[in-house]
Backbone as CSV, one residue per row, in Angstrom:
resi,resn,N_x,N_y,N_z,CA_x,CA_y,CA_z,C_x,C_y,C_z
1,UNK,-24.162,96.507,-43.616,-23.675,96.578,-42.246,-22.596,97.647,-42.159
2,UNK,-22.734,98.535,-40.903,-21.667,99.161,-40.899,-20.379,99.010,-40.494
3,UNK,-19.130,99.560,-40.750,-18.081,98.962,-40.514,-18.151,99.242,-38.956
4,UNK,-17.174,98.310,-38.258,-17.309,98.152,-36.635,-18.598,97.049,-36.273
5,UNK,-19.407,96.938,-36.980,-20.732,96.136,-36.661,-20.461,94.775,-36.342
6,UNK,-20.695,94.480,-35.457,-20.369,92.696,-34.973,-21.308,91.837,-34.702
7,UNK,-22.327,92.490,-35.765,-23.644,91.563,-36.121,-23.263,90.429,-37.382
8,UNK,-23.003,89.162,-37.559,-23.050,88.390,-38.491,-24.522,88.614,-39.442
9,UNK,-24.155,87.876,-40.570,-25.088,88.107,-41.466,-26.236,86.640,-41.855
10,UNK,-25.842,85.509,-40.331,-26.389,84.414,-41.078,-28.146,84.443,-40.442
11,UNK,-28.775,84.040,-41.554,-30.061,84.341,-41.393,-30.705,83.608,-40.556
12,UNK,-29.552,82.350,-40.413,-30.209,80.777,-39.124,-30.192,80.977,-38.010
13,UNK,-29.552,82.478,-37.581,-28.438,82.789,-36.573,-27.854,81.157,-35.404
14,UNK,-27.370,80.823,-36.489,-26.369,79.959,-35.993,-25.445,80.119,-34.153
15,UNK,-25.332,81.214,-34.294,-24.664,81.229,-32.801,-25.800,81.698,-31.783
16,UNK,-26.604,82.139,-32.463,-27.821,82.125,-30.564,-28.374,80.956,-30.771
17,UNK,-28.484,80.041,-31.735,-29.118,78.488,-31.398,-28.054,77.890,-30.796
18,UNK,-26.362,78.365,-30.897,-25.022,77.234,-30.221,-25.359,77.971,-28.771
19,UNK,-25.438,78.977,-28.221,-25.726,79.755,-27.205,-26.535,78.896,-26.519
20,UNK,-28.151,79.321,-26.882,-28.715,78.550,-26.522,-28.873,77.445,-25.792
21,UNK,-28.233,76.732,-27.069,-28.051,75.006,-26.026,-26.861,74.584,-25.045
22,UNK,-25.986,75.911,-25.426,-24.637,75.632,-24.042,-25.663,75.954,-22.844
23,UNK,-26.717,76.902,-23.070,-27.377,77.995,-21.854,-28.458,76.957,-21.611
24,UNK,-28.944,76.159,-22.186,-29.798,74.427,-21.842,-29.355,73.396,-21.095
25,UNK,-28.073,73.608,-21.287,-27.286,72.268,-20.817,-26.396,72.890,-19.512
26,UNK,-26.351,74.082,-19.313,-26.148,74.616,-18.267,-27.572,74.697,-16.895
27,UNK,-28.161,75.088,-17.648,-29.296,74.473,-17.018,-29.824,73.390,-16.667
28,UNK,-29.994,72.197,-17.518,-29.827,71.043,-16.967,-29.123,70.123,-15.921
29,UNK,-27.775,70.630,-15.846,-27.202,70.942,-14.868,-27.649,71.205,-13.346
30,UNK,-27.891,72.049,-13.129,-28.657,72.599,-12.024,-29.766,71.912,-12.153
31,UNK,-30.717,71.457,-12.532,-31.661,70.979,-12.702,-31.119,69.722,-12.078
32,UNK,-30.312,68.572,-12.272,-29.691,67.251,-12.067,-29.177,67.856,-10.600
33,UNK,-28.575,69.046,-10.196,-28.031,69.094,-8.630,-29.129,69.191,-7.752
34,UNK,-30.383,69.974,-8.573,-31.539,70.046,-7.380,-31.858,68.717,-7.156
35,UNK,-32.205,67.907,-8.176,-32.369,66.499,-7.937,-31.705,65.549,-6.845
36,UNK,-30.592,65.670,-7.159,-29.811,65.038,-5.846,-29.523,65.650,-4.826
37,UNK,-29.590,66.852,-4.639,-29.872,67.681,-3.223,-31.615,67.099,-2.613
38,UNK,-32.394,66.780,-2.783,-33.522,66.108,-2.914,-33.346,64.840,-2.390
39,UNK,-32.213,64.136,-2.518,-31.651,62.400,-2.266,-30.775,62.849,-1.220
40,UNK,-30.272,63.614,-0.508,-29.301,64.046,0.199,-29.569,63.139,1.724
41,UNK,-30.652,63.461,2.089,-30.910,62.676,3.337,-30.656,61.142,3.009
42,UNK,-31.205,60.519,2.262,-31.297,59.010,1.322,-29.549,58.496,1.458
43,UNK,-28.832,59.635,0.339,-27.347,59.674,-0.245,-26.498,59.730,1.135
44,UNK,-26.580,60.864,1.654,-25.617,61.028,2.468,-24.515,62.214,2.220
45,UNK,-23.985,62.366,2.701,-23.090,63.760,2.427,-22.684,63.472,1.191
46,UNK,-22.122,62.622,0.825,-21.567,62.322,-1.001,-22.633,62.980,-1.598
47,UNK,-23.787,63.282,-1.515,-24.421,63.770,-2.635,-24.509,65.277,-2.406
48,UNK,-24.076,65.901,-1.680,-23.537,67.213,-1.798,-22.201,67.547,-2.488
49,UNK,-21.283,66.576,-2.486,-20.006,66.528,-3.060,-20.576,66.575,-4.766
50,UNK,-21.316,65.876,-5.041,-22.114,65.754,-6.317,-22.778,66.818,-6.708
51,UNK,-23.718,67.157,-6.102,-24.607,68.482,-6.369,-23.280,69.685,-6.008
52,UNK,-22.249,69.905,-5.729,-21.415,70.881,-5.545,-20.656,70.392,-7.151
53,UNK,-20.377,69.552,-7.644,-19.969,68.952,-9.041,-20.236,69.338,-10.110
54,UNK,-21.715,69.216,-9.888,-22.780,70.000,-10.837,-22.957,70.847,-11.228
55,UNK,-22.851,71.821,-9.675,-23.302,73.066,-9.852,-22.123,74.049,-10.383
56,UNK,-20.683,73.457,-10.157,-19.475,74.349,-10.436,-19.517,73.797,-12.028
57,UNK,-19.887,72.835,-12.729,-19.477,72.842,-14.225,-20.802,73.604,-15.131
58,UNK,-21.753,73.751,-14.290,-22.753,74.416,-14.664,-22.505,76.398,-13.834
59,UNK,-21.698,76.534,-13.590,-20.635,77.772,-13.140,-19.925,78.108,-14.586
60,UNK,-19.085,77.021,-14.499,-18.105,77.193,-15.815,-18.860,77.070,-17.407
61,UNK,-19.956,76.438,-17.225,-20.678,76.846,-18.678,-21.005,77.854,-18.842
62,UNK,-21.381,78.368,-17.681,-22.074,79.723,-17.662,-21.194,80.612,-17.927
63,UNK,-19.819,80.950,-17.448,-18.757,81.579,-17.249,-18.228,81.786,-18.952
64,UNK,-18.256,80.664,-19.445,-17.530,80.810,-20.619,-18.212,81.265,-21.757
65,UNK,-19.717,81.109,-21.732,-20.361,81.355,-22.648,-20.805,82.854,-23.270
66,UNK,-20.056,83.353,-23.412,-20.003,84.779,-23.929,-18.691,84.263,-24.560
67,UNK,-17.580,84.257,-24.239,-16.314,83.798,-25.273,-16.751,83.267,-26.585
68,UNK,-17.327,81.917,-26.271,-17.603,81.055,-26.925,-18.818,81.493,-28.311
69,UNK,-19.882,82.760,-27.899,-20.552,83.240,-28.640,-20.012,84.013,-29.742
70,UNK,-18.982,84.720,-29.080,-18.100,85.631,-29.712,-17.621,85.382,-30.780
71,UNK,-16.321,83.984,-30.520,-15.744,83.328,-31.402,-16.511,82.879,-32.515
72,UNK,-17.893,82.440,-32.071,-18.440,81.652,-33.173,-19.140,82.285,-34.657
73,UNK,-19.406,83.917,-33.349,-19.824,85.002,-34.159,-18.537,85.565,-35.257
74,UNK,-17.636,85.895,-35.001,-16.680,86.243,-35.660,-16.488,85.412,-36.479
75,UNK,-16.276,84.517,-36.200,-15.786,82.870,-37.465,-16.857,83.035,-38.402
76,UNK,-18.026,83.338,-37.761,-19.208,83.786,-39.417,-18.914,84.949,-39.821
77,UNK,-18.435,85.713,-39.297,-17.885,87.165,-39.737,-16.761,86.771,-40.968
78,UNK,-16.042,85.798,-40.555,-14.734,85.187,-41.551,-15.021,84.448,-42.661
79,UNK,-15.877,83.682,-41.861,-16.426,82.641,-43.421,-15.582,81.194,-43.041
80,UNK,-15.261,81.410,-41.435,-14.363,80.144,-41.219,-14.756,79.973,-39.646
81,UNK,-15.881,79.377,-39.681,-16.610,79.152,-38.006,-15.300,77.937,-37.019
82,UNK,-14.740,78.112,-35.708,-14.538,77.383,-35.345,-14.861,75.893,-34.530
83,UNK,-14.606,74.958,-34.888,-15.709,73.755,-33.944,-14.831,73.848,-32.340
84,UNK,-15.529,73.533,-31.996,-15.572,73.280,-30.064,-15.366,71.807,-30.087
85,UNK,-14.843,71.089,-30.844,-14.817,69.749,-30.115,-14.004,69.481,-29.008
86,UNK,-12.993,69.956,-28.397,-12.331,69.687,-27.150,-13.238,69.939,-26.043
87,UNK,-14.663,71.310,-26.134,-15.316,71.858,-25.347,-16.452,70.742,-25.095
88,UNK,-16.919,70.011,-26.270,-18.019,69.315,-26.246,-17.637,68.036,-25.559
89,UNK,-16.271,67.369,-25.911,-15.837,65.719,-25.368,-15.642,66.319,-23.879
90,UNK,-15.027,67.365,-23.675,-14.579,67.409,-22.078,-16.573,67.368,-20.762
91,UNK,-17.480,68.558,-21.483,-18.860,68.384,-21.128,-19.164,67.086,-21.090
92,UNK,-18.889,66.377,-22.238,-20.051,64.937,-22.076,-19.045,64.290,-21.426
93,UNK,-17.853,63.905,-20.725,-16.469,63.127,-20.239,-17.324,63.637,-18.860
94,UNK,-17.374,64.615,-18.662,-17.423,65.203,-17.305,-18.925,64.907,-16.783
95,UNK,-20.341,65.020,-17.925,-21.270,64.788,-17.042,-21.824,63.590,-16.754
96,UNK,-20.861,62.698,-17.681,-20.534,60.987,-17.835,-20.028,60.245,-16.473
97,UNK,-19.117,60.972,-16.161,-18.083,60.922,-15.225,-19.619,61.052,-13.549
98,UNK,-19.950,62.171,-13.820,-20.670,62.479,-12.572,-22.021,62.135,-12.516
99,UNK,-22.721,61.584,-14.368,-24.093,60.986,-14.024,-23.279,59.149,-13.464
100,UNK,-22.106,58.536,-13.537,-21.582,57.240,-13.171,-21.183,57.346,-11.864
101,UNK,-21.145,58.440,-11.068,-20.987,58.655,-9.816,-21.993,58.719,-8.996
102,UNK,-23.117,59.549,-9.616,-24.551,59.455,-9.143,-25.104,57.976,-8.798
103,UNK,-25.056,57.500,-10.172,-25.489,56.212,-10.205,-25.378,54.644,-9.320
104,UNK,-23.632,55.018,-8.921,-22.798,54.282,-8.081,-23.667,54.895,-6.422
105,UNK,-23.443,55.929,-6.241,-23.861,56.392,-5.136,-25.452,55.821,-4.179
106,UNK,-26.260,56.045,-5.611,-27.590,55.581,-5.668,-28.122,53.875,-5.566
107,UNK,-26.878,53.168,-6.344,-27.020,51.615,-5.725,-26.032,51.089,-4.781
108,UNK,-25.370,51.840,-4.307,-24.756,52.262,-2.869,-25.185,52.122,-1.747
109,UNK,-26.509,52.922,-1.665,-27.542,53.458,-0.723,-28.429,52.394,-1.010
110,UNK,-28.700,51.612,-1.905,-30.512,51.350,-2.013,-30.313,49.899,-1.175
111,UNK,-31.184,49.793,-0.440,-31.195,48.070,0.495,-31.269,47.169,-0.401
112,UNK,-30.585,46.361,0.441,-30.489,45.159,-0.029,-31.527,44.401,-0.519
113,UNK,-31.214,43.157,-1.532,-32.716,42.686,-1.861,-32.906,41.422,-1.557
114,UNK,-33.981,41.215,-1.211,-33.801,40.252,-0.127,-34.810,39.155,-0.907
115,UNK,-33.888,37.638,-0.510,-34.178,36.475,-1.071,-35.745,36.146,-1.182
């Protein structure tokens, strides 16, 4: 490799499979807002508040994920990869948080059941 080169050398390429699945789960994302934009008439305006939820943390995955490639790339450059665990608990806190909001929303709305 030449010097300046900011190609890592791992053969698994380890950081376009971490890429990847941030760029999956960003997607999924959007995928879960079309869904409840879909329930909107059903939901009621709350489920735009939701699908607007969605769609901004699936913003910010998107947003960050070049940093995050970078770092991970370099850390194989070092021989000392950094972990994301603050990045990963805050994602699953947050889509925890808003698939339990969905959910609430959804037996919210659904009629009553009758004797």
């Amino acid at each position: 490799m030449a010097p300046g080169d900011t190609r890592h050398e791992d053969p698994g390429l380890q950081p376009e499979r971490t890429a990847l699945a941030w760029t999956r789960t960003s997607l999924s994302l959007c995928v879960a807002s079309a869904t409840l934009l879909r329930w909107t008439r059903v939901l009621g305006p709350w489920a735009l508040v939701l699908v607007g939820a969605f769609i901004a943390l699936a913003i910010v995955l998107a947003a960050t994920h070049h940093r995050r490639y970078w770092r991970h790339n370099a850390g194989l450059k070092r021989g000392t990869t950094p972990t994301n665990a603050g990045g990963v608990v805050s994602l699953s806190a947050a889509c925890l948080l808003l698939g339990l909001l969905a959910a609430g929303l959804i037996l919210r709305s659904a009629p009553p059941l009758s004797p």
